[in-house]
C-alpha angles and dihedrals in degrees: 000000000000126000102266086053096052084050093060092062104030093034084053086046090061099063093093095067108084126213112152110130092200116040117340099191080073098061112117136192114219092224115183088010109072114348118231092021110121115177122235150182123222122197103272092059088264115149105231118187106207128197094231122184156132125265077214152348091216104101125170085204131113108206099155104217086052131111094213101052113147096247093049112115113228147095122311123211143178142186124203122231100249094043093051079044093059093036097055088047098058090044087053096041081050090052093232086130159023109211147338138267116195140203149145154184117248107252124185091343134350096249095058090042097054086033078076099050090049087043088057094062099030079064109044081044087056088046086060095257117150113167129105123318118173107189124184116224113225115240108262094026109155126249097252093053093048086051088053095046088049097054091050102035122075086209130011129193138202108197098225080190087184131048097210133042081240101053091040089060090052088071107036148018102190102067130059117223089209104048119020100034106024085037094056108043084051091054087047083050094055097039087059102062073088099073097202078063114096082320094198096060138238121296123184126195131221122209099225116212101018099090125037102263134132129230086251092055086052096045091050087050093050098035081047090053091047091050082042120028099024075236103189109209122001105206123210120219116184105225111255111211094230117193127255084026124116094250094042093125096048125108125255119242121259111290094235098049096086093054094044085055097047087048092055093041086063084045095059097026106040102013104048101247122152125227090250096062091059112103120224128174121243082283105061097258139120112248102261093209099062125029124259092260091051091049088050096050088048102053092040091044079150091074088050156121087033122204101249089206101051109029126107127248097259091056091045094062091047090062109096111238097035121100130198095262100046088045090055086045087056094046082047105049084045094051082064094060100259132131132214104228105168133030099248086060083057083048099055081047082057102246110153087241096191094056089038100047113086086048101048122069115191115211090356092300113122112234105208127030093236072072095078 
């Protein structure tokens, strides 16, 4: 098999690691239109096409939501390093992307799988290239290696996949929580404290619905790396039933829990909330039908509604409907002298009026009557 053809397998393999800043329930593979190409959004709202794919799709694993478990009956395939070299070059000097995300399954030992990854940049490094390369970085990959990756990578990532020890058994039995995933994200932190070193940061993803684990169980283990780790983005992946997997016959999660992690994990990493101000049913889950901020207003109604023109930042950003950007716009526009005086002024700041109006008041009038 050449090497395009391998691309179609092991590029569509690649689809279930996550890495879109933005949103990542945007991210999008161009299948049947260029093999391989995944499409991204960095920080600042720019489009990035990565080249996104597996080493190989040959694992001795045994995760048991993932394609590639080691039981699973299909074909196998590899690339060498020199071959998905040539093969990314010709994507990037095509212009087809911008940069390369890079995984793999763990084939013969951990060492020789991840020695390949590290091999592919080493070698578009020594062809002069110098744009992004993401690399992660296999469970149990020794310290050296992950030195070496680092070095070469702009951002590295360990997947956690469970929040818990417990919930992390459920999946596997091949791979130990402590020490070959916690071990390893505190050696990248430590290795960071050096800035040319993997100078993006580390990021780790949860699959969320395979093992039996809350909401609450997946925020304490995010808002724990972050303390931790200095983990820069946790990315949430919905569990997919897969067949001829052992949970094959399992249910997907509900199609809005993801998003509604994702939104609480801003809320604890980028808008200042505690832990404690996060609402969570008798189960342990964020209510699917209204976002996590929402929740939070409603069940503190004695904060609110706040004066626009006279609160402070950090009760801006805890009125629902206002962003960090619209709630700068708002300091800002204050700081000149000027007043908000009706709701279509908070609009052209771009506040989300109809969500922000019964907990804003604007020159000490309510907006909405649920304000009294």
């Amino acid at each position: 098999m050449n090497a395009l053809e391998k691309l179609k397998i092991l590029g569509e393999s690649a689809k279930y690691d996550l890495c879109n800043y933005v949103s990542p329930n945007l991210e999008t593979y161009a299948s049947g239109k260029i093999p391989g190409v995944y499409n991204s959004t960095s920080p600042d709202g720019h489009c990035m096409p990565l080249f996104k794919v597996l080493m190989t799709n040959k694992c001795s694993n045994d995760c048991k939501y993932c394609m590639n478990h080691s039981n699973r009956k299909f074909e196998r395939y590899e690339y060498e390093p020199a071959e998905l070299s040539r093969v990314f070059m010709d994507y990037y000097n095509k212009r087809y992307v911008e940069g390369l995300f890079l995984s793999s399954g763990v084939f013969k030992d951990i060492d020789s799988s991840m020695e390949k990854q590290v091999e592919v940049a080493r070698i578009l490094r020594d062809y002069g290239y110098d744009g992004y390369i993401h690399l992660k970085i296999l469970p149990g990959t020794s310290y050296d290696l992950i030195k070496r990756a680092m070095s070469l990578a702009d951002r590295v990532s360990v997947n956690i996949e469970a929040a818990t020890p417990d919930g992390f058994e459920e999946l596997t039995t091949t791979k130990n929580f402590k020490t070959d995933i916690l071990k390893r994200m505190k050696w990248i932190s430590r290795l960071s404290n050096d800035k040319n070193m993997a100078p993006s940061g580390q990021t780790t993803q949860f699959i969320v619905g395979a093992a039996d684990e809350s909401d609450e169980d997946i925020l304490k283990r995010t808002n724990w790396l972050l303390d931790k780790f200095k983990i820069k983005r946790s990315y949430f992946s919905a569990f997919t039933p897969l067949e001829n997997t052992p949970l094959e016959n399992y249910e997907s999660p509900h199609p809005k829990r993801t998003s509604r992690l994702y939104q609480a994990d801003f809320l604890l990493s980028y808008y200042g909330f505690s832990f404690d101000e996060l609402v969570f049913d008798e189960n342990g889950n964020i209510e699917t039908e209204v976002d996590p901020k929402y929740s939070f207003a409603m069940n503190n109604m004695d904060l609110f509604p706040v004066e626009v023109n006279e609160a402070s930042y950090d009760e801006l950003i805890r009125v629902p409907g206002i962003g960090m950007v619209s709630a700068e716009r708002i300091i800002t526009l204050r700081k000149r002298g000027l007043k908000i005086g009706k709701l279509e002024d908070l609009k052209n700041l771009g506040v989300a009026v109809k969500r922000a109006e019964p907990f804003v008041k604007l020159n000490k009038s309510y907006q909405s009557v649920l304000s009294f």
